[in-house]
C-alpha positions, 0 to 999 in steps of 0.5 A, spaced: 535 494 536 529 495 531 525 490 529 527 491 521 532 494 517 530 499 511 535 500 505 536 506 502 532 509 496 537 509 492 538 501 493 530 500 492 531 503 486 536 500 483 535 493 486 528 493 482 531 496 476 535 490 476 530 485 476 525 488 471 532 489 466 531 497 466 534 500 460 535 493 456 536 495 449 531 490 447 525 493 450 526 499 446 528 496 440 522 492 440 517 499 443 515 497 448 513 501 455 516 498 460 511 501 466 505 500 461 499 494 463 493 491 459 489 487 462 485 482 458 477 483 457 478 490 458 472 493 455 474 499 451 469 503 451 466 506 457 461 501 460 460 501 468 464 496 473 466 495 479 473 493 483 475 491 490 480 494 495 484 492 501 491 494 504 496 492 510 493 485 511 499 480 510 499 479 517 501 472 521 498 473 528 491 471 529 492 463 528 485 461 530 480 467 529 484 472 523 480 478 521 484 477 514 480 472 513 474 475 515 475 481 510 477 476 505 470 473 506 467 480 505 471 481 499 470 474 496 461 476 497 463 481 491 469 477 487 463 476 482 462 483 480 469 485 481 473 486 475 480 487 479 483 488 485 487 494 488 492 493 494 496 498 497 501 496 499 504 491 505 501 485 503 506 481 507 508 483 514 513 484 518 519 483 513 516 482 506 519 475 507 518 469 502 517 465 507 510 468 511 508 469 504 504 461 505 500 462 511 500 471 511 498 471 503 496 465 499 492 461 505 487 467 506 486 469 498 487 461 496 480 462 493 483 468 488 489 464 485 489 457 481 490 452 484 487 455 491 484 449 493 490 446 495 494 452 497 499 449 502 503 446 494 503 453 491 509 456 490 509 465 492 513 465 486 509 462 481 502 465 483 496 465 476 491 469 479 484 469 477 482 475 477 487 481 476 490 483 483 494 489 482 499 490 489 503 497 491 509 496 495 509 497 503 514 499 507 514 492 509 514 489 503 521 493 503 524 491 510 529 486 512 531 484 518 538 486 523 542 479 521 541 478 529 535 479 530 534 474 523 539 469 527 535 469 534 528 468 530 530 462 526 534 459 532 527 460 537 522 459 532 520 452 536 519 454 542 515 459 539 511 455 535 509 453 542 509 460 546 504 465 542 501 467 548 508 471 548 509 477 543 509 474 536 513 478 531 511 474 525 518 473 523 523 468 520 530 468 518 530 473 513 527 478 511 524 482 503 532 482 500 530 489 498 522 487 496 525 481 492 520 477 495 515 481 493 517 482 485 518 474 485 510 474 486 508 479 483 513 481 477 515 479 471 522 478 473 525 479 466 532 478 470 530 470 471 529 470 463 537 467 460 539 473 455 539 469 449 531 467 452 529 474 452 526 477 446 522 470 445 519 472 452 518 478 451 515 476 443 511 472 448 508 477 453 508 484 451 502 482 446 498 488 447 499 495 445 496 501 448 496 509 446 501 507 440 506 502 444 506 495 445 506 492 453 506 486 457 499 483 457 496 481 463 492 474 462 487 473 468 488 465 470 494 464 465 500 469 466 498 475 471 504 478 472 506 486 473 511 490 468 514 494 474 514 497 481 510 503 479 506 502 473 499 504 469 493 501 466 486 503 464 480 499 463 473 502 460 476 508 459 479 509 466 486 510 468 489 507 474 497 510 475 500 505 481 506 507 485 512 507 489 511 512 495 517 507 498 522 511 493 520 519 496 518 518 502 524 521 506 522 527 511 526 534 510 532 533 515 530 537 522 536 541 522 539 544 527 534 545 532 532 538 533 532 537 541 525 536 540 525 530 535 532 526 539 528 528 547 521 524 543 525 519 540 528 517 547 522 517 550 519 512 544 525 508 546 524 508 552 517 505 551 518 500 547 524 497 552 519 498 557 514 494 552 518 488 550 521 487 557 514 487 560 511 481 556 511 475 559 506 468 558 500 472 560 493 470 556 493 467 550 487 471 548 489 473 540 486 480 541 491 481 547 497 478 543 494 483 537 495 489 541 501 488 544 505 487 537 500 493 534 504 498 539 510 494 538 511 495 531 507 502 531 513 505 536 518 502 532 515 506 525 514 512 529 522 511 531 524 509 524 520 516 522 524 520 527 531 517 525 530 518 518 529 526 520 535 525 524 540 523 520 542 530 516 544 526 510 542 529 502 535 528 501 534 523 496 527 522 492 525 517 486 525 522 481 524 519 475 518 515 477 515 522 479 516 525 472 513 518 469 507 519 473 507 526 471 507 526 464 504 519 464 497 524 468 498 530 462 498 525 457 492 521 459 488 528 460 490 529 453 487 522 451 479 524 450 479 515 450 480 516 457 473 519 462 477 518 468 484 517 471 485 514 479 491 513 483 494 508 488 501 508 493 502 506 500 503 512 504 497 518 505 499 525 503 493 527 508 489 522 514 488 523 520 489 517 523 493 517 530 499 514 529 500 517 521 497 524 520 504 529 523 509 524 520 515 526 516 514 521 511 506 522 511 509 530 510 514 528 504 509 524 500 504 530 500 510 535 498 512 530 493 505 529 489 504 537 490 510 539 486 507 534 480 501 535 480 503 542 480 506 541 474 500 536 471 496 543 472 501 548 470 501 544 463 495 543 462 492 550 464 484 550 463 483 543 460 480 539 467 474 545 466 473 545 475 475 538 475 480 535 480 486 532 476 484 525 480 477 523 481 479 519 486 486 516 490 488 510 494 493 509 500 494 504 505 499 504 511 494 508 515 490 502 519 484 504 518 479 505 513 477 513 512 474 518 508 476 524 506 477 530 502 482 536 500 480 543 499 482 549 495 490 547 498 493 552 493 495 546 490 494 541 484 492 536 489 487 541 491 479 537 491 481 530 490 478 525 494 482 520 499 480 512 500 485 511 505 484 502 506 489 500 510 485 496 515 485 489 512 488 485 517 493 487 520 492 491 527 488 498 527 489 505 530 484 510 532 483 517 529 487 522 532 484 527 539 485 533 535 479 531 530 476 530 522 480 537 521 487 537 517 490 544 519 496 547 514 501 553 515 504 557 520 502 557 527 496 563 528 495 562 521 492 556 519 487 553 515 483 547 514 486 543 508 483 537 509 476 533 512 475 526 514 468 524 512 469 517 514 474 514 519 473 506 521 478 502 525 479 501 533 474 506 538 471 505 545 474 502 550 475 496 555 468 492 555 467 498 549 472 497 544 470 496 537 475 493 532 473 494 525 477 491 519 475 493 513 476 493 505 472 497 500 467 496 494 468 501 488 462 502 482 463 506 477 458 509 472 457 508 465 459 514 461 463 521 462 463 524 467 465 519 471 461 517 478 463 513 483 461 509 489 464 507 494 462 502 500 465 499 505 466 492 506 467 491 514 468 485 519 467 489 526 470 485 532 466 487 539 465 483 546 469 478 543 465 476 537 465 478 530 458 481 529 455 485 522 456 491 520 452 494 514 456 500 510 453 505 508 454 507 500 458 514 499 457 517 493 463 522 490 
């Protein structure tokens, strides 16, 4: 069995759609972008700034000694400068569950949120955040659970409260309900608003207007509240694109000639059997317990890559979220208020982290965001002037924080820098054996498409064995064109102890 369930790209689409009443026509009436966001205080002109992000963190299972914290505190070093937060994505594992939002999100980001002080009576759903924090969607934000599983994790959940020192999957009686979770504490759920109550709601918080259309406005400590699943927003002259990659994520099928993939999911299968069965009340060491449910969760993500592969069904993609992003791009290239355009999703087009890097939905997502850059590029000829299209992107879903760069890809994707932050709590990985070097084409004719520059995460081993969870800091320069730097922001674990590490600034 696995440990979630996952519904189908069609089912996330629709389900989100309901929530934020997709197509009402009292949204068009009233010219309102539904997937636009203003927030409040921004600057308009092109002044300097600096914003934090963090990824994959919402994790429950250091009790005592919580590197989420520990990242949390780091960031919180920085809170005074930042002007907003970006998270890429699983903010909540393993099951994007309501009920691990207490002590998974709100207890270790308490200082953020109104009311934080007395976190344990806020409420996930009615969240007031102090400075914007502005999420994607993970995977686990998406999961559910198999009923069986739900059923045996509620009726066990006692005894083990009692038996940490067993595997922990972090789990309760339900998952996401397809992300609903997730919406309910970031969203401006339009579906909870009574019929005859919406256009007063809507009078209410689509105040702003950008480009020309009215939009939902978002109030740091009084209504902080995003219009979609994928949306965009600027601030001093900077477009900031947020999407979905849950929705266009699915591998090509493997075909025919798919031995290969069923003999390696027999053997992953195999291996995660032979994991669980062999746990037992060992030590009741975190770090111990960590590593454990790290590679029980990375064989079941390897396992549910695979079957997606397998599954031979039509190949389904989230078209309509992947046109608005590209004609959102062109429209911001042709807008001379805008100095710069950044992008944030959960999955990488491109990292060399060792669990990620060959993965079908690590390859789908990078054909996916080829073919719309492609066409941003073809539309807009030779406007960007040497440029990249994006000045810089995010990811997570890799748990790891690295670096890198594309080259000449041949594509519209071709020298735009990656930030991949998704070592903020959760369990780390390695960097792959083969190297900083992602290779592309047919065998014998390969060239280097990418180059990692900075990869911290889990390195050496036994008494060596460093784990490095991280967030990043991002300054932007005032004036055209725009400048960037990134510093890391790293709580290092090593020989039991959490010791400093001081980041080095990277300039882009």
């Amino acid at each position: 069995m696995n440990l979630a369930s996952e519904a189908g790209i069609a089912t996330k689409v629709g389900r989100m759609a309901e929530r934020v009443r997709w197509g009402h026509p009292e949204i068009a009436r009233r010219g309102i972008d539904p997937c636009r966001l203003a927030i409040e205080g921004d600057p308009g002109s092109p002044e300097a700034f600096s914003f934090l992000v963090l990824g994959d963190s919402g994790t429950g299972l250091h009790r005592r000694d919580s590197p989420q914290r520990q990242v949390a505190e780091q960031l919180l070093a920085h809170g005074a400068d930042a002007r907003f937060l970006l998270h890429t994505g699983d903010v909540v594992y393993q099951v994007g569950s309501s009920e691990q939002y207490p002590d998974n999100f709100i207890r270790p980001y308490r200082e953020w949120l109104m009311g934080g002080e007395d976190w344990r009576r806020l409420r996930y759903d009615r969240l007031v955040f102090r400075v914007p924090f502005l999420p994607v969607l993970g995977n686990h934000d998406y999961y559910d659970l198999p009923l069986p599983l739900g059923l045996l994790a509620g009726l066990t959940a006692p005894p083990r409260r009692l038996l940490r020192s067993w595997l922990d999957l972090d789990v309760g009686w339900h998952g996401s309900y397809v992300g609903q979770a997730w919406a309910r504490a970031f969203v401006d759920v339009l579906s909870a608003v009574p019929e005859a109550d919406l256009g007063e709601h809507l009078a209410c918080t689509r105040t702003a207007t950008v480009d020309g259309a009215r939009c939902l406005l978002y109030r740091p400590g009084q209504f902080t509240r995003l219009p979609h699943r994928h949306y965009s927003f600027r601030w001093a002259g900077v477009d900031v694109f947020a999407l979905d990659s849950n929705t266009f994520n699915q591998p090509l099928p493997a075909g025919a000639d798919d031995g290969d993939l069923r003999r390696r999911r027999q053997r992953l299968d195999a291996e995660r059997a032979s994991l669980l069965l062999s746990l037992g009340p060992l030590s009741g060491d975190e770090d111990a317990r960590d590593d454990r449910a790290a590679k029980a969760e990375q064989l079941d993500e390897q396992i549910r890559d695979i079957d997606k592969q397998l599954s031979g069904g039509p190949l389904a993609v989230d078209e309509a979220q992947l046109d608005w992003f590209s004609d959102a791009l062109i429209a911001s290239w042709r807008n001379p208020a805008v100095r710069g355009r950044l992008l944030v999703l959960h999955h990488p087009p491109y990292v060399t982290e060792v669990s990620k890097w060959d993965q079908g939905q690590t390859l789908a997502v990078r054909a996916q965001l080829r073919r719309e850059l492609d066409r941003v590029a073809a539309a807009l000829g030779d406007l960007p002037a040497g440029r990249p299209l994006l000045d810089l992107a995010f990811s997570g879903h890799a748990h790891c924080l690295e670096l890198l760069s594309t080259g000449d890809t041949g594509h519209g994707d071709a020298h735009i820098p990656w930030a991949i932050c998704g070592g903020s709590g959760y369990s780390l990985r390695r960097q792959r054996p083969e190297g900083p070097e992602l290779l592309e084409g047919p065998p014998g004719s390969e060239r280097v498409v990418a180059r990692s520059r900075l990869f911290l995460g889990r390195s050496g081993r036994g008494s060596a064995l460093r784990r490095a969870y991280s967030a990043l800091r991002v300054d932007v320069t005032a004036g055209t064109p725009l400048k960037l730097t990134l510093t890391p922001l790293v709580a290092e674990k090593a020989h039991g102890a959490w010791r400093p590490y001081r980041g080095r600034e990277i300039a882009l």
